[in-house]
C-alpha positions as CSV (number, residue, x, y, z in Angstrom):
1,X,-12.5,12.3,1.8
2,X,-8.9,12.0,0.8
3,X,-6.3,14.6,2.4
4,X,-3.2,15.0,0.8
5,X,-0.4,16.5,2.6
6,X,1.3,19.5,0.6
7,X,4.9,20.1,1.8
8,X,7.2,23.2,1.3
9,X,10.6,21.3,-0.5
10,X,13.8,22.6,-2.6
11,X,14.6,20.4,-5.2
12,X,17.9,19.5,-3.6
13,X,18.1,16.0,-2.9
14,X,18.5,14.0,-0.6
15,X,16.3,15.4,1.7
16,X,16.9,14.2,5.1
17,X,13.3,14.1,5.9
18,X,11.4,11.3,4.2
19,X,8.1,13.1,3.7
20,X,10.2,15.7,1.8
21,X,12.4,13.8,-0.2
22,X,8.7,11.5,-1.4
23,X,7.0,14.4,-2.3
24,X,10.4,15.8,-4.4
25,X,10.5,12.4,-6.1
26,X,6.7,13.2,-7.0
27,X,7.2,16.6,-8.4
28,X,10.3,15.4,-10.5
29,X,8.5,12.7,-11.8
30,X,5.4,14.6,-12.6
31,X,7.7,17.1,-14.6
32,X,9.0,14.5,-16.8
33,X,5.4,13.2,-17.1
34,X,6.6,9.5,-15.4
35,X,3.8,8.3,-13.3
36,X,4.6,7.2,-9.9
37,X,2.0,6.5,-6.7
38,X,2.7,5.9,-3.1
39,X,2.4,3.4,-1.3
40,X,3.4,1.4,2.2
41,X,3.3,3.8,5.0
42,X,4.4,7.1,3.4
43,X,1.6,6.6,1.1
44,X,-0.6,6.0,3.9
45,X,1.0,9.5,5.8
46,X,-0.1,11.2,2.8
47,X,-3.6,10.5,3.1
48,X,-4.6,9.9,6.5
49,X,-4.3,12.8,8.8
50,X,-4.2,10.5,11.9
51,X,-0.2,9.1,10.8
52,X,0.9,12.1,12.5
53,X,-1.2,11.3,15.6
54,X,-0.2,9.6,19.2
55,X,-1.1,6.2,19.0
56,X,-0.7,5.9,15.2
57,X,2.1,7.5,14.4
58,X,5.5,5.2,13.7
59,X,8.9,5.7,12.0
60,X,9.2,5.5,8.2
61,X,12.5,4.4,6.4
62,X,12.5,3.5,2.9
63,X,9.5,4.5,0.4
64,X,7.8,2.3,-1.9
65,X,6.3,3.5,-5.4
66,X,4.0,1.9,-8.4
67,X,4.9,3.1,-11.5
68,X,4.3,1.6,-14.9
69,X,5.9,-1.0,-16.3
70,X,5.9,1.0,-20.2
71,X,8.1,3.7,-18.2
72,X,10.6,1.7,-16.8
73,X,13.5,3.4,-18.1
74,X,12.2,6.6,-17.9
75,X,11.7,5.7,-14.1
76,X,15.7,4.4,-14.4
77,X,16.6,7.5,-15.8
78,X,14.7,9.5,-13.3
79,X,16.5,8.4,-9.9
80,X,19.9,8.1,-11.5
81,X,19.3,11.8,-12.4
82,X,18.1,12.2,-9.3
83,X,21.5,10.4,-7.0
84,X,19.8,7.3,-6.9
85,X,22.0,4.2,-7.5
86,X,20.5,1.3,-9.1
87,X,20.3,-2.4,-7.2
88,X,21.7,-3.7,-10.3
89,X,21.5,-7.3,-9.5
90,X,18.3,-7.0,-8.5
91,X,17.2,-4.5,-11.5
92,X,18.6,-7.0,-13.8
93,X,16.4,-10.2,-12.2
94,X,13.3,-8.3,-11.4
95,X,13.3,-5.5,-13.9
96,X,10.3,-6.6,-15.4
97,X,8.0,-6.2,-12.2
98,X,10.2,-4.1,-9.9
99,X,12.8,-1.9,-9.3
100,X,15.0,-0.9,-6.7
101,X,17.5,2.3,-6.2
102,X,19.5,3.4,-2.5
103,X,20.8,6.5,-1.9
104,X,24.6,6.5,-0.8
105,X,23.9,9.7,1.5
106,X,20.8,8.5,3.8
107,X,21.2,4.8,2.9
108,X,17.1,5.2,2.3
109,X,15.7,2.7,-0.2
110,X,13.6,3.5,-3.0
111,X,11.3,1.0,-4.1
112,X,9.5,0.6,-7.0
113,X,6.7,-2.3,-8.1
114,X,6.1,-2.1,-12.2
115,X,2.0,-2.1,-12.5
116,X,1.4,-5.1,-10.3
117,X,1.9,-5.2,-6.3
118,X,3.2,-8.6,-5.6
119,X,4.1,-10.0,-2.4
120,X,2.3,-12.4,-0.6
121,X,-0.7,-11.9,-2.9
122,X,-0.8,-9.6,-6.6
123,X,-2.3,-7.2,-7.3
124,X,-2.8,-5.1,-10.6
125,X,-2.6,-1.2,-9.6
126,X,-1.5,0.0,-13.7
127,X,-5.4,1.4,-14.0
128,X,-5.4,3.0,-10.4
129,X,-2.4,5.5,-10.8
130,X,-4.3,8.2,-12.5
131,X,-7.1,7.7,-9.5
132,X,-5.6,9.7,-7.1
133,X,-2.8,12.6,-7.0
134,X,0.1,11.1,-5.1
135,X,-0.8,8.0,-3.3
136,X,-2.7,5.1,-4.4
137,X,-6.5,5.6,-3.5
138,X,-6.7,3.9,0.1
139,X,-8.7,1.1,-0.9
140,X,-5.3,-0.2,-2.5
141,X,-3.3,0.8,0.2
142,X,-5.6,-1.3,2.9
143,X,-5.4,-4.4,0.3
144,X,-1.2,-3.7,0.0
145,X,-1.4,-4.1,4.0
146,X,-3.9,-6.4,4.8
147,X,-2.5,-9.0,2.2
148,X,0.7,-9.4,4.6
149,X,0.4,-13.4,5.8
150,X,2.8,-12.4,8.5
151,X,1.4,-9.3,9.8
152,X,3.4,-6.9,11.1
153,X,3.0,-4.1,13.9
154,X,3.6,-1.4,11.3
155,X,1.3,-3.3,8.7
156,X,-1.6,-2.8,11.7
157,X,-1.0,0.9,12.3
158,X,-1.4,1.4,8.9
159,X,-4.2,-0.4,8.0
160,X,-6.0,1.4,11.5
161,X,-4.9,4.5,10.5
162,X,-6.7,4.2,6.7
163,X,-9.8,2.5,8.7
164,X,-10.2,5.8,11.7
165,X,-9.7,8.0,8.8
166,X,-11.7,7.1,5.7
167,X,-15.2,5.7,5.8
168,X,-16.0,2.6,3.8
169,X,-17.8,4.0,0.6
170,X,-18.1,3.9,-3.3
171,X,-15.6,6.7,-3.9
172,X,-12.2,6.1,-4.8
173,X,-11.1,8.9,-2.2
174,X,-12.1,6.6,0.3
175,X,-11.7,3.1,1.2
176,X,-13.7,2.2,-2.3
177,X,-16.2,-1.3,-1.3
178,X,-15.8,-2.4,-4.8
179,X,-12.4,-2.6,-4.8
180,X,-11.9,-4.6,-2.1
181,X,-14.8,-7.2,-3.3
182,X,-13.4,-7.1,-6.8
183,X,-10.5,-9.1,-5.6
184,X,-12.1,-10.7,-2.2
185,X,-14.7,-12.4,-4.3
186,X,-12.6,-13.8,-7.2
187,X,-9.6,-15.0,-5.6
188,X,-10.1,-17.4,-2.3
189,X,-6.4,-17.1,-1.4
190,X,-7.0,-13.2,-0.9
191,X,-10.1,-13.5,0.8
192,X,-8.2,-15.9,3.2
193,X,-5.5,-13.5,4.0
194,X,-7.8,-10.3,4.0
195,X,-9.9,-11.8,6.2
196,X,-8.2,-13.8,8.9
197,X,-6.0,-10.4,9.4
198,X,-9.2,-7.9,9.9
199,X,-10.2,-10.4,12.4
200,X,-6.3,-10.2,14.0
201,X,-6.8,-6.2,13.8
202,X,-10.4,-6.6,16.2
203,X,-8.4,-8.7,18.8
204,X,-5.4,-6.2,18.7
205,X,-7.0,-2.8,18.7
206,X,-7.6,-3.0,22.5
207,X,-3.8,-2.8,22.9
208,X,-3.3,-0.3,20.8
209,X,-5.1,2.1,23.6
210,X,-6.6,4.7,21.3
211,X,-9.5,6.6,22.3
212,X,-12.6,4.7,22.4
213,X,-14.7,6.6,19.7
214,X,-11.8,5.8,17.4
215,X,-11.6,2.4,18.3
216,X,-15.6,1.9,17.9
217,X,-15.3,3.4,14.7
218,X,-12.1,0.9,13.2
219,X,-14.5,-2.2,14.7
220,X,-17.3,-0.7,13.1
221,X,-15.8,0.1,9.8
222,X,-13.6,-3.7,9.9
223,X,-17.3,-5.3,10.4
224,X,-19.0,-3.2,7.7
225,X,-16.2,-4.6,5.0
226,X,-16.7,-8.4,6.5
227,X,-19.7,-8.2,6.3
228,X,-19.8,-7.0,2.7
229,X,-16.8,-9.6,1.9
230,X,-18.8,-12.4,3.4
231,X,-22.3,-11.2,1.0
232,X,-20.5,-10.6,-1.9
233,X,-21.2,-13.4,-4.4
234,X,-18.1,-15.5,-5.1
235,X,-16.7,-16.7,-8.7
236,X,-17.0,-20.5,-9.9
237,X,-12.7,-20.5,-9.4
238,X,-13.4,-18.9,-5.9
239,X,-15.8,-21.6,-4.9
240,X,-13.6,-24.2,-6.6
241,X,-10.3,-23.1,-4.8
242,X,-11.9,-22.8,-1.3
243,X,-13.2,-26.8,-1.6
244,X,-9.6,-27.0,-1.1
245,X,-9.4,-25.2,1.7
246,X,-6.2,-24.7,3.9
247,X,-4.7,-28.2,2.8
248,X,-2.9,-26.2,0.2
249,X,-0.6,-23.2,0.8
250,X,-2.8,-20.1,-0.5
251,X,0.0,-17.0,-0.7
252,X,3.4,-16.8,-1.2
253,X,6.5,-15.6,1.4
254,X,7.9,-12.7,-0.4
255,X,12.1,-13.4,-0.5
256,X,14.3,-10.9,1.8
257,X,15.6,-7.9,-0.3
C-alpha cells in the first residue's frame, strides 16, 4: 500500500531541507491547479517508508518532477514565482520535453520532464499523474530506475527500497505488474535494460548487508517480476527487434546537464 509522507512546511521558500521544499513545490502547484509528480529518489522517500532506514537511506540533492507538457508555462510561471531561475539555454532547446530551474540560495536543481521520461529509454507518464497524490505510482518510479544502462549505487537503493516496501500486485499503489509488462513486452530494448539490471540488483544485494528477511523478500519479489517479464507474451516488433539482438546499441546515453 502506498504511504505518503505528510510534512509540516511554511510556504517560505527555499527551504533548506529537501523533503520540505518538494512538498512546498507540491502544495503551490496544486493551488494553481498545475500538475506535478515526483520522481527519482525524493519521489521514492515519499512512498517507501524504508528511505529513511539504515541501509537504505542516502543523500538527496536536486528533485526531479513530471508535469504536463499543455502546462508548461504555467509550470514556468510557477518556479519563477516561486525564486526559481530558469536554465534558459537549456529551456529554450529542450522546452518541449523538459525543463530545468536552480535556486541561487541552496544551488538545488529543479527538474522537470514534460509528459514523457526520457533518458536511456522513454517513457510516457502524461496518463499516470492523476494516479497517485504526489509521486508517481511506484511501478513508474522502479521503470525510471531500473532503465539506467549505467546503474548507479543510488539508482540500486532506490529501486531496493520500492522492492522491500511494496509487494508486486495489480494496484497502482504498488509496484502495478501491468505496468511493468506493458512496456517489457513491447519494446526489446527495455526489456534488455530492465532485465540485465534486476539480475545486477540479485548479485549486489548481499553487499548491501540488510537484514535477511528483507533481503529474501527484494530476491523474491525481483524473481516474481522476471518471471512474469519472461511469460508475458511479446509484440511482433518485440520479437523482430530482439532477432537483432545486442549487435545494435538498444538505449541511448543521456547527455550531461
Amino acid at each position: 500500500m502506498e504511504v505518503v509522507k505528510e510534512l509540516k512546511i511554511d510556504k517560505k521558500l527555499p527551504q533548506a531541507e529537501v523533503f520540505l521544499e518538494a512538498e512546498n513545490i507540491l502544495r503551490s502547484a496544486a493551488e494553481r491547479k498545475v500538475i506535478l509528480r515526483l520522481l527519482g529518489g525524493v519521489g521514492v522517500w515519499f512512498v517507501a517508508p524504508s528511505a529513511s532506514k539504515v541501509g537504505f537511506a542516502r543523500t538527496y540533492n536536486d528533485i526531479d518532477f513530471v508535469g504536463l507538457r499543455k502546462q508548461s508555462h504555467k509550470i514556468e510561471k510557477l518556479f519563477s514565482d516561486m525564486g526559481y531561475k530558469p536554465r534558459e539555454m537549456f529551456n529554450k532547446l529542450q522546452g518541449d520535453t523538459r525543463l530545468m530551474f536552480t535556486n541561487g540560495q541552496n544551488g538545488r536543481r529543479i527538474d522537470i520532464f514534460l509528459d514523457k521520461f526520457i533518458m536511456c529509454h522513454e517513457f510516457d507518464l502524461k496518463d499516470r499523474l492523476e494516479l497517485s497524490e504526489k509521486s508517481l505510482p511506484p511501478a513508474d518510479l522502479l521503470l525510471t530506475k531500473l532503465q539506467v544502462v549505467e546503474i548507479t549505487k543510488k539508482d540500486i537503493l532506490d529501486a531496493v527500497t520500492l522492492l522491500v516496501d511494496l509487494p508486486i500486485s495489480d494496484k497502482p499503489s504498488e509496484i502495478e505488474k501491468k505496468r511493468i509488462l506493458y512496456y517489457t513486452s513491447a519494446d526489446w530494448g527495455i526489456y534488455k535494460t530492465i532485465t540485465i539490471n534486476l539480475e545486477k540488483i540479485k548479485t549486489i544485494l548481499p553487499g548491501l548487508a540488510l537484514p535477511e528477511n528483507e533481503s529474501s523478500s527484494i530476491l523474491e519479489r525481483i524473481d516474481e517480476l522476471i518471471k512474469a517479464i519472461e511469460e508475458s507474451p511479446k509484440t511482433f516488433g518485440w520479437k523482430m527487434r530482439a532477432k537483432v539482438g545486442e549487435k545494435v546499441k538498444w538505449y541511448e546515453l543521456p547527455e550531461p546537464t
